[in-house]
C-alpha positions in Angstrom: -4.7 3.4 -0.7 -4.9 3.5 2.9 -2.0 1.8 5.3 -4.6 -0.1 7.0 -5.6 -1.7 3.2 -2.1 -2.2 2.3 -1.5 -4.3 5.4 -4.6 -6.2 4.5 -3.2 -7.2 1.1 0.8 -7.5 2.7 -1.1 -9.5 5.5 -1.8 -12.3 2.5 1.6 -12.9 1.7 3.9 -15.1 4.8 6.9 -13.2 3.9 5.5 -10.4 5.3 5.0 -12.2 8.7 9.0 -13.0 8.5 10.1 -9.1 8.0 10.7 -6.7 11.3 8.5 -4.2 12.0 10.8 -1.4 10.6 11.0 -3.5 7.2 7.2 -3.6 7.7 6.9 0.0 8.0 9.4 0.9 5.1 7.4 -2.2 2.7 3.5 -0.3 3.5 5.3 3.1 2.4 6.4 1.5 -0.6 3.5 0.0 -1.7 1.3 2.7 -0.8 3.4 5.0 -3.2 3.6 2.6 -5.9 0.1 1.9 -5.7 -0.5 5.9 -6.1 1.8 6.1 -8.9 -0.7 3.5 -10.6 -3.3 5.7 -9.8 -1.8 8.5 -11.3 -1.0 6.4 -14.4 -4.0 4.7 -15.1 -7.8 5.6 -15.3 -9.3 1.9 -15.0 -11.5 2.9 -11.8 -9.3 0.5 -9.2 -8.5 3.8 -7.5 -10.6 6.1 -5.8 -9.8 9.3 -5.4 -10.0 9.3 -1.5 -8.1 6.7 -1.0 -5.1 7.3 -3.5 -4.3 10.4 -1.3 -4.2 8.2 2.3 -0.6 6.9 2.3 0.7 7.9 5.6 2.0 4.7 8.0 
């Protein structure tokens, strides 16, 4: 997943809005690795293989 998408999806959520940017920046690293790890786990086609590797903030 790319950081741009993970905002997207953080974007949807108001807590998100209420964290500081460095929080912000430590959350999209998070996600982006959990939602990898998924990848890695899983074969159910909600990853694609370019975007899996994109996780850099």
């Amino acid at each position: 997943m790319t950081s741009r998408k993970a905002i997207q999806v953080l974007m949807l959520s108001p807590i998100y809005f209420k964290l500081k940017p460095l929080d912000r920046k430590q959350l999209i690293e998070h996600y982006c690795n959990l939602f990898a790890e998924v990848c890695k786990r899983s074969n159910n086609g909600i990853c694609e293989k370019s975007d899996s590797a994109k996780t850099s903030v």
